[in-house]
Residue frames as qw, qx, qy, qz and C-alpha x, y, z in Angstrom:
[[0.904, 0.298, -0.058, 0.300, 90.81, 9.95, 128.25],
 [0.248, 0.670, -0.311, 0.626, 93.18, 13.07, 128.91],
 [0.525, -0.624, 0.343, -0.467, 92.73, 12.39, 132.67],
 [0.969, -0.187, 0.135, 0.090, 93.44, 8.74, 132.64],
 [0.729, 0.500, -0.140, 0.446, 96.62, 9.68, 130.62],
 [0.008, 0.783, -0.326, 0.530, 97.50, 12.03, 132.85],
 [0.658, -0.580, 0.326, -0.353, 97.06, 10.16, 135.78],
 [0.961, 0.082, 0.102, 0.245, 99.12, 7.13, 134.27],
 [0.469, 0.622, -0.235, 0.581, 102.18, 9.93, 133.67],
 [0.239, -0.757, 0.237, -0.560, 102.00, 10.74, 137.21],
 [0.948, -0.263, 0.158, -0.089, 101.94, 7.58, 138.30],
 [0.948, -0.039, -0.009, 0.315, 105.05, 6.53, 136.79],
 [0.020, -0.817, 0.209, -0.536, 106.54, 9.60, 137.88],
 [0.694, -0.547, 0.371, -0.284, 105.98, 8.70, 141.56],
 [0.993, -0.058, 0.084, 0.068, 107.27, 4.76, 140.48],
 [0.701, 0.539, -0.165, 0.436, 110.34, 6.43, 138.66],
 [0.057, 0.784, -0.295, 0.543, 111.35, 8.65, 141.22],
 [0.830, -0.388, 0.046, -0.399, 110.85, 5.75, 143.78],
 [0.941, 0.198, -0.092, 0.260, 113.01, 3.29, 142.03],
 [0.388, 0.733, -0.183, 0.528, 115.54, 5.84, 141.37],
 [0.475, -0.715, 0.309, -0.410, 115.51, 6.89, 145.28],
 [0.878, -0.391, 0.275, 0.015, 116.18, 2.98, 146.74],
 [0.806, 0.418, -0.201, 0.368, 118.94, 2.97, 143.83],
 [0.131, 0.696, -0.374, 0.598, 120.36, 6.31, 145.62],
 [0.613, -0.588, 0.446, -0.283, 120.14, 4.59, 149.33],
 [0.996, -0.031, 0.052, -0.072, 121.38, 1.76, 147.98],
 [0.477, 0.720, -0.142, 0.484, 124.32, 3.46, 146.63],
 [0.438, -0.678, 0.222, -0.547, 124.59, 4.87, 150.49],
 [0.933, -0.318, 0.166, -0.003, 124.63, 1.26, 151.94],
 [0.947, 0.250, 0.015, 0.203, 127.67, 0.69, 149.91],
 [0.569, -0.605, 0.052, 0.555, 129.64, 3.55, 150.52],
 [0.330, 0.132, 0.296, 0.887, 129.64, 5.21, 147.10],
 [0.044, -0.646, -0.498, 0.576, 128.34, 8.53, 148.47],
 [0.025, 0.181, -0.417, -0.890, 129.51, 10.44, 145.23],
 [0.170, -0.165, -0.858, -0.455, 127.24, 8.14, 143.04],
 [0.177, -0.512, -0.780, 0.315, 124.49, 8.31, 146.00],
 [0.015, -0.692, -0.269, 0.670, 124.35, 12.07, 146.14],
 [0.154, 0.285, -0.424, -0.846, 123.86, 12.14, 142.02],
 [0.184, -0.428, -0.881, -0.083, 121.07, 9.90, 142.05],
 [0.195, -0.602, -0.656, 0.412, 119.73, 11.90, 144.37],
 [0.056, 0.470, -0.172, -0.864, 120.38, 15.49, 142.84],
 [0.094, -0.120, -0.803, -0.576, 118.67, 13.33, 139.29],
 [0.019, 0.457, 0.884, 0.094, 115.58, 13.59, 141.09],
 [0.081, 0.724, 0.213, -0.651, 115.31, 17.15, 142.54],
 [0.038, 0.297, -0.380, -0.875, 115.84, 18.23, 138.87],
 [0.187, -0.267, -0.767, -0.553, 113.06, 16.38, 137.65],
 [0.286, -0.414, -0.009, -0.864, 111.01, 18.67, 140.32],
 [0.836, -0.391, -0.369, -0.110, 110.57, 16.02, 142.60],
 [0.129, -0.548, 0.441, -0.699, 110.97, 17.14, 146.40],
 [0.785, -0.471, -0.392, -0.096, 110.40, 15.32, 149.54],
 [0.303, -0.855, 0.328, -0.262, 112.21, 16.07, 153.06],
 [0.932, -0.179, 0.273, 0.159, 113.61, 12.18, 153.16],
 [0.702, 0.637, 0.135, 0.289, 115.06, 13.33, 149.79],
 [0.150, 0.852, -0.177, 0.469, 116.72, 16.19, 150.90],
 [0.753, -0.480, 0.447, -0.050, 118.02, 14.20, 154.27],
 [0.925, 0.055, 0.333, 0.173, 119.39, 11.49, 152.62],
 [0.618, 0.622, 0.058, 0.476, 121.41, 13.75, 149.82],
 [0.251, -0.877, 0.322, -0.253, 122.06, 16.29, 152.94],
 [0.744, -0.503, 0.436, -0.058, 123.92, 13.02, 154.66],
 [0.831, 0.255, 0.130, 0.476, 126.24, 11.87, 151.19],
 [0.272, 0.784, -0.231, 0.508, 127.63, 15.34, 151.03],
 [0.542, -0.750, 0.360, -0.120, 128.19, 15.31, 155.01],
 [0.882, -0.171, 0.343, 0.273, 130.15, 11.62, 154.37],
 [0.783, 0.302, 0.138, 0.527, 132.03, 13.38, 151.45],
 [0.367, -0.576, -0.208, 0.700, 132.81, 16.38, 153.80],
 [0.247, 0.320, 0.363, 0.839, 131.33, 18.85, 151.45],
 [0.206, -0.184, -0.577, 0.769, 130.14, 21.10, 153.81],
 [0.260, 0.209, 0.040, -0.942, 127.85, 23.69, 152.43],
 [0.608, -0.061, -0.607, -0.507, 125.58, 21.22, 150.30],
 [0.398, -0.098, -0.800, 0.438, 125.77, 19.05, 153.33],
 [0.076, 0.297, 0.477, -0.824, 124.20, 22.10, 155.51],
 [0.284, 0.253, -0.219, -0.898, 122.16, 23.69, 152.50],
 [0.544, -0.258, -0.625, -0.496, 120.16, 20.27, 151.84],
 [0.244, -0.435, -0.796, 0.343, 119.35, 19.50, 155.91],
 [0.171, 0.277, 0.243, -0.914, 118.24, 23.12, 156.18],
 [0.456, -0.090, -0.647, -0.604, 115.71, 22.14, 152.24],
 [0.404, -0.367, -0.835, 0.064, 114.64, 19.04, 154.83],
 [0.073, -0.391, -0.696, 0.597, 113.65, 21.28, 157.54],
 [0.313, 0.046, -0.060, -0.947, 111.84, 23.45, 155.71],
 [0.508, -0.117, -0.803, -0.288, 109.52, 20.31, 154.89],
 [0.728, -0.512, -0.457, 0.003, 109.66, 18.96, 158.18],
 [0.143, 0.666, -0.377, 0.628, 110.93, 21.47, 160.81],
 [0.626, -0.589, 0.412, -0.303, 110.05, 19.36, 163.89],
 [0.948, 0.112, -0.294, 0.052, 112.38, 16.49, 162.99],
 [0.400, -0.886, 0.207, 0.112, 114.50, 15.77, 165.42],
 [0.629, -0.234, 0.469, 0.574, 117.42, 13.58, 163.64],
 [0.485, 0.784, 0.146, 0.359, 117.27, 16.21, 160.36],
 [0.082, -0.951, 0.213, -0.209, 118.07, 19.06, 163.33],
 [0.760, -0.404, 0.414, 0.298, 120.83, 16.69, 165.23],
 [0.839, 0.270, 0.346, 0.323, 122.31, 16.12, 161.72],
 [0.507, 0.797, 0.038, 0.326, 122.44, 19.62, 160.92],
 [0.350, -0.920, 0.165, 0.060, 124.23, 20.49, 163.85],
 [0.790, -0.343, 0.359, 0.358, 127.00, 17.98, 163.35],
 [0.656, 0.547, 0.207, 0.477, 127.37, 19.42, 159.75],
 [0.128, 0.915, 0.201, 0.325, 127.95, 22.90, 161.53],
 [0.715, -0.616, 0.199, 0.264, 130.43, 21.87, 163.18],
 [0.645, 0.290, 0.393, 0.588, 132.63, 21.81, 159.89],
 [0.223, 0.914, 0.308, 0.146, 132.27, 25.52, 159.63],
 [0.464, 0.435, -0.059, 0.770, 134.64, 27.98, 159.60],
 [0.018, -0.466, 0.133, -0.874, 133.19, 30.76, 160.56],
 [0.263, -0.321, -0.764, 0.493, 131.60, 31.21, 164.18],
 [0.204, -0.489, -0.075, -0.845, 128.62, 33.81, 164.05],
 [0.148, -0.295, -0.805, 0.494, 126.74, 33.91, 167.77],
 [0.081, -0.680, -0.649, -0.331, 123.27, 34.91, 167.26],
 [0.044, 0.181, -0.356, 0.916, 122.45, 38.57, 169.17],
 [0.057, -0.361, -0.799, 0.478, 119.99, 38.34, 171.64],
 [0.140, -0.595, -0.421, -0.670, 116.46, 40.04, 171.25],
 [0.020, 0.265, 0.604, -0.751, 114.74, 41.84, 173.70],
 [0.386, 0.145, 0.114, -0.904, 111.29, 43.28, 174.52],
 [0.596, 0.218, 0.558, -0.535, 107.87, 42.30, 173.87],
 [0.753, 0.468, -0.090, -0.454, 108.20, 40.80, 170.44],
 [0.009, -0.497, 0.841, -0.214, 110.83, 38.42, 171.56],
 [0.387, -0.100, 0.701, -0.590, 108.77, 37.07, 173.55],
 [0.737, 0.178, 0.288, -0.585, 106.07, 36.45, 171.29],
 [0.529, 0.524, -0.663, -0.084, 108.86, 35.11, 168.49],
 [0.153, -0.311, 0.851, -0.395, 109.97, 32.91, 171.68],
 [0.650, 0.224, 0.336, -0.644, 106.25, 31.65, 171.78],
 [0.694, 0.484, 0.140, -0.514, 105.50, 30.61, 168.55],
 [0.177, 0.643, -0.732, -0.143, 108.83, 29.80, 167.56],
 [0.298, -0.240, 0.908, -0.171, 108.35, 26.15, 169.47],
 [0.659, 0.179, 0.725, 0.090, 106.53, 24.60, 166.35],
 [0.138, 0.136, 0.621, 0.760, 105.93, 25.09, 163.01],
 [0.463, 0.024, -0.219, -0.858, 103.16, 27.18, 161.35],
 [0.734, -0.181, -0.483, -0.442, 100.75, 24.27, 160.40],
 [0.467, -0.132, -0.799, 0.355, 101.52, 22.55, 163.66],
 [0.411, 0.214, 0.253, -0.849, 99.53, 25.98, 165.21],
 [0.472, 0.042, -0.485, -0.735, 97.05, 25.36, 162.45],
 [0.498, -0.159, -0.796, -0.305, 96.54, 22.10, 163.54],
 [0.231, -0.256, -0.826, 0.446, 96.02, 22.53, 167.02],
 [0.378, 0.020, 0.129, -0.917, 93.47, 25.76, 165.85],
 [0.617, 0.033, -0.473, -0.628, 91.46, 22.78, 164.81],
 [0.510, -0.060, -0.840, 0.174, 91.68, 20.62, 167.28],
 [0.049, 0.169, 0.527, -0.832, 90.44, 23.23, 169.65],
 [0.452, -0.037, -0.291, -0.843, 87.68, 23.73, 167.07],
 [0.650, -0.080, -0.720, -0.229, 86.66, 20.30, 167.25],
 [0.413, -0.276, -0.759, 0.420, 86.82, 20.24, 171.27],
 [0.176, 0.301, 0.375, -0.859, 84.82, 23.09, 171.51],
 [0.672, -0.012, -0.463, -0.578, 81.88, 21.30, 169.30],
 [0.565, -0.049, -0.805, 0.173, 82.38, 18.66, 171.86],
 [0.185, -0.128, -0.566, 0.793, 81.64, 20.94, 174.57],
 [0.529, -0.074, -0.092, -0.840, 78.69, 22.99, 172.76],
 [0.606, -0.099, -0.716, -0.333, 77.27, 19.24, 172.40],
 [0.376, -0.207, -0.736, 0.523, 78.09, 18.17, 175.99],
 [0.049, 0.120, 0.498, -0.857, 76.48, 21.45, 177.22],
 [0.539, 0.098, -0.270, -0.792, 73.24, 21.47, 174.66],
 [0.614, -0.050, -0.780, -0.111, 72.57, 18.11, 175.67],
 [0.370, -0.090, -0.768, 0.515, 73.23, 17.75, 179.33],
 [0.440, -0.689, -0.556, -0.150, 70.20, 17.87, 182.42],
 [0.569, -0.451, -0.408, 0.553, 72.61, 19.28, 185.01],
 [0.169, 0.979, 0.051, 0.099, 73.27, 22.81, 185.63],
 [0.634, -0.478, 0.549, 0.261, 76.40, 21.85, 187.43],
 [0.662, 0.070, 0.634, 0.394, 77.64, 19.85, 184.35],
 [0.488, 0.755, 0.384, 0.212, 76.14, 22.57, 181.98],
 [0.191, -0.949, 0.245, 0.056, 78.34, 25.55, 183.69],
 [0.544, -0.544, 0.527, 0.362, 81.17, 23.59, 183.04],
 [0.577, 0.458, 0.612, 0.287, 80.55, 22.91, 179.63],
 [0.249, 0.955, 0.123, 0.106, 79.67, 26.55, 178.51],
 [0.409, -0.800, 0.341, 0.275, 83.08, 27.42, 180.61],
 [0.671, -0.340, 0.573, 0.324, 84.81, 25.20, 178.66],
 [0.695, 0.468, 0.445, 0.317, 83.96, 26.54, 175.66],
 [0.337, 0.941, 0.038, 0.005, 85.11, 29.52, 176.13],
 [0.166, -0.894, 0.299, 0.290, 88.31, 28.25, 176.66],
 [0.531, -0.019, 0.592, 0.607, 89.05, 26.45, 174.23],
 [0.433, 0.880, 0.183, 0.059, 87.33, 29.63, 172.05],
 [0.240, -0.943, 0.212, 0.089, 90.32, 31.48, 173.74],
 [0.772, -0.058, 0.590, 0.228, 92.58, 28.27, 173.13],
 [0.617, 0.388, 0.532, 0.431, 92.01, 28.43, 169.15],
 [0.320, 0.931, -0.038, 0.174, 92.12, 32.07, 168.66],
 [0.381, -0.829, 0.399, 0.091, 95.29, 31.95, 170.46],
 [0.705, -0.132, 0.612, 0.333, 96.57, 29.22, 168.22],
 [0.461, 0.812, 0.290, 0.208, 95.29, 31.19, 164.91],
 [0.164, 0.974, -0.154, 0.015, 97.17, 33.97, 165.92],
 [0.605, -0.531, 0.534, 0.259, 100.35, 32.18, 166.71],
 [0.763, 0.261, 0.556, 0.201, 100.02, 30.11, 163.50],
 [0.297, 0.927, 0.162, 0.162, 99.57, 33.75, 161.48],
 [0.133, -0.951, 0.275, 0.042, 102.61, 35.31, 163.19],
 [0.750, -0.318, 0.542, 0.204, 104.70, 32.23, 162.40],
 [0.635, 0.489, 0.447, 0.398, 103.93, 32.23, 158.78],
 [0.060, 0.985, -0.154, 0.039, 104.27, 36.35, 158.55],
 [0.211, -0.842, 0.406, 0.288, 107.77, 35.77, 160.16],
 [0.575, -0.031, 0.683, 0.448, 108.92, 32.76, 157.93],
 [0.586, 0.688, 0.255, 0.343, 107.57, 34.17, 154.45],
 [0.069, 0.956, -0.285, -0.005, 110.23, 37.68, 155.53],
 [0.598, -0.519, 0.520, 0.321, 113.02, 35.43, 156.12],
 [0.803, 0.569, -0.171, -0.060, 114.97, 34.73, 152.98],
 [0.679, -0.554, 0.418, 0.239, 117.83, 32.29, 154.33],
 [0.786, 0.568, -0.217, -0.111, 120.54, 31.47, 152.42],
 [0.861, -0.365, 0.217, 0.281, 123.69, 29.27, 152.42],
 [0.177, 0.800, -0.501, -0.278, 127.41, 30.77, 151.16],
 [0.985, 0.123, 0.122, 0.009, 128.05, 27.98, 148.96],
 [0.605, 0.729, -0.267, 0.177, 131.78, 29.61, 147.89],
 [0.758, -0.127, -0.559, 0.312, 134.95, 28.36, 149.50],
 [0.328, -0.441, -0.241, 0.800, 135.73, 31.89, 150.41],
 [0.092, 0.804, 0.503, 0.303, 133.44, 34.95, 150.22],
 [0.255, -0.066, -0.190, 0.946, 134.44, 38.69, 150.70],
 [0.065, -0.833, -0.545, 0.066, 131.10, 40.30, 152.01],
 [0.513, 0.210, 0.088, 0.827, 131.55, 43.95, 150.82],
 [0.027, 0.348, 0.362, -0.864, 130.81, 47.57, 152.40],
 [0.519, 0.586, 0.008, -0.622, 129.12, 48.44, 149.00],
 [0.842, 0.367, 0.384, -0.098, 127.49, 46.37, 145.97],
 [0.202, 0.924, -0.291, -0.146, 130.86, 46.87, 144.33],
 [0.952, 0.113, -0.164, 0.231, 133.78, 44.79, 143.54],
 [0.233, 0.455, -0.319, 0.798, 136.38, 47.79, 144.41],
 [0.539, -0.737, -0.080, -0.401, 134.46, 48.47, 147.58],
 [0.007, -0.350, 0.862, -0.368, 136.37, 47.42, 151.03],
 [0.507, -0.024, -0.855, -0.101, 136.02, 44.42, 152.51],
 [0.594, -0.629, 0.071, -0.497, 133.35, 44.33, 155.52],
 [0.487, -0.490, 0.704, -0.162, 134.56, 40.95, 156.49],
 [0.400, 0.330, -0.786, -0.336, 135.06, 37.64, 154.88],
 [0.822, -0.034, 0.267, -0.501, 132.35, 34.37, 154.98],
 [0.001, -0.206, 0.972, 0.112, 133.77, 30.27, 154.21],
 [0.624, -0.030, -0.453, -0.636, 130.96, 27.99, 153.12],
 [0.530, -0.333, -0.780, 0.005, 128.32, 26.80, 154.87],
 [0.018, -0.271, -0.506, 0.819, 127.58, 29.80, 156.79],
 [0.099, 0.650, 0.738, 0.150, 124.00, 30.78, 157.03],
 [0.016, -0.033, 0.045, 0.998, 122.86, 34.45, 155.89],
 [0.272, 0.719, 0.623, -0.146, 119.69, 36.21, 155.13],
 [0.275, 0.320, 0.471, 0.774, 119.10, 38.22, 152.04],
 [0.109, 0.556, 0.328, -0.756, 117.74, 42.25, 152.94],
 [0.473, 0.819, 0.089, -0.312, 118.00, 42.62, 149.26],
 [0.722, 0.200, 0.565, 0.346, 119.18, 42.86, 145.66],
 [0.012, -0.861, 0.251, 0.442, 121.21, 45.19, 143.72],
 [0.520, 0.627, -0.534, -0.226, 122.08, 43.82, 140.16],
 [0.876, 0.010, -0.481, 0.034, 124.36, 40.45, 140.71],
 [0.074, -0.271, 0.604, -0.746, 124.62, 41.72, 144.67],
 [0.597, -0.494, -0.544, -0.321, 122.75, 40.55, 147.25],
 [0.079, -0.370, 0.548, -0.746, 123.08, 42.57, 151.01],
 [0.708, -0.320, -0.629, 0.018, 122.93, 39.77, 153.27],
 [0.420, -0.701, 0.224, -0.531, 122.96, 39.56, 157.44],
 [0.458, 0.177, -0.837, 0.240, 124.24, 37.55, 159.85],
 [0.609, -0.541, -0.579, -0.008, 122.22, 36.00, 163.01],
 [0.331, -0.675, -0.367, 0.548, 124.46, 38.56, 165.22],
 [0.023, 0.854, 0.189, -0.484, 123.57, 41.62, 163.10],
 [0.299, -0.447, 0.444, 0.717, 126.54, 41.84, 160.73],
 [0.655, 0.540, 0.524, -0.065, 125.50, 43.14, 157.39],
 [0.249, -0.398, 0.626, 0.623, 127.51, 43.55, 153.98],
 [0.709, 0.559, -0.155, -0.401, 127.14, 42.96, 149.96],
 [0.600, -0.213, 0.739, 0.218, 127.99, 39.56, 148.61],
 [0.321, 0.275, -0.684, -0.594, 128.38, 38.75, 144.81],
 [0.766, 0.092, 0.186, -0.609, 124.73, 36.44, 144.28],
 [0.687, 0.427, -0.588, 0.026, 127.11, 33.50, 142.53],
 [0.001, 0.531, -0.645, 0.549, 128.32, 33.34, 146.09],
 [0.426, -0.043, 0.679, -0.597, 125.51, 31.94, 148.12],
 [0.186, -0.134, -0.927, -0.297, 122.48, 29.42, 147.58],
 [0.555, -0.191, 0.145, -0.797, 118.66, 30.66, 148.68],
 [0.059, 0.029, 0.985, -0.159, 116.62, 28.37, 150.09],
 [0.404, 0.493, 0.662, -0.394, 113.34, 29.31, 149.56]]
């Protein structure tokens, strides 16, 4: 009985949050983007997430030129779905609206490289191709444990070992992808102006000053500080009211 109940609350969870969604694109068709992007904010609070969700609420803030939300829900979507391409197109045009200009600093050396590597899908997108290699090297054990030929059998055994070589090479990618995304803690400066400070301090001097919708990462936390980085090195203390984590 407690399971059918439950599963009838979930259900009209999923129906409510459904309705509620075509109200908030409908809202969109019409051109009231305010009204669209509070629909949409009504569902994330009721803990319902989805990367369409976070598109769709990332594009009413872009149409009501509110920059940081605008950036801070397409970045939510990619975390979902990081190989979309019209999420990434979108965000770019939102980043155009920035202020500030940070230029990433080049890496060097042999962990570049492998970042470079692994970088060109997502985690579970390794994952899946460790399994796809799995599965074509059962195709091969079969092909060779069957087959009369030696000819045809040498090519078989060969071929399993590369796709052994294949899937451990996709395991580790997959592993070094997730390692480097769980260290990242992005975040988005959601104030109009931010004063990023030498020390966790309100007297402190001013390292340099951040406008919203620039993207940081968090090294750490110091009371209601948070010593963030920029993409070309620059690092500073920002008041934690300031910005918006993403993960």
């Amino acid at each position: 009985m407690r399971k059918a109940v439950f599963i009838f609350l979930l259900l009209s969870q999923v129906f409510w949050a459904q309705s509620v969604f075509d109200k908030g694109n409908e809202l969109y068709r019409k051109g009231d983007f305010q009204a669209a992007a509070d629909v949409y904010e009504s569902i994330l609070k009721s803990k319902k997430e989805s990367a369409e969700l976070y598109f769709n609420l990332g594009n009413a803030y872009y149409k009501l030129n509110r920059v940081a939300p605008a950036i801070y829900n397409y970045e939510k979507a990619l975390l979902l779905n990081p190989d979309d391409a019209e999420i990434s197109n979108n965000l770019k045009f939102a980043q155009k609206l920035q202020i500030d200009e940070v230029k990433e600093t080049p890496k060097v050396g042999f962990r570049k490289m492998i970042e470079d590597f692994t970088s060109q899908v997502n985690y579970n997108t390794w994952a899946m191709f460790a399994v796809a290699g799995a599965f074509a090297v059962l195709l091969f054990f079969i092909g060779y444990y069957f087959s009369g030929n030696t000819l045809v059998k040498r090519i078989f055994f060969t071929m399993m070992f590369v796709g052994a070589a294949f899937i451990g090479l996709t395991v580790f990618a997959a592993i070094f992808e997730k390692s480097t995304d769980s260290l990242e803690r992005p975040a988005i400066v959601f104030a109009s102006v931010a004063s990023v400070k030498s020390e966790p301090q309100n007297n402190a001097q001013d390292a340099f000053i951040l406008h919203e919708g620039t993207k940081v990462y968090v090294l750490e936390k110091l009371d209601n500080w948070k010593k963030v980085e920029l993409s070309d090195g620059t690092q500073g203390w920002i008041e934690q009211s300031a910005i918006r984590e993403l993960k």
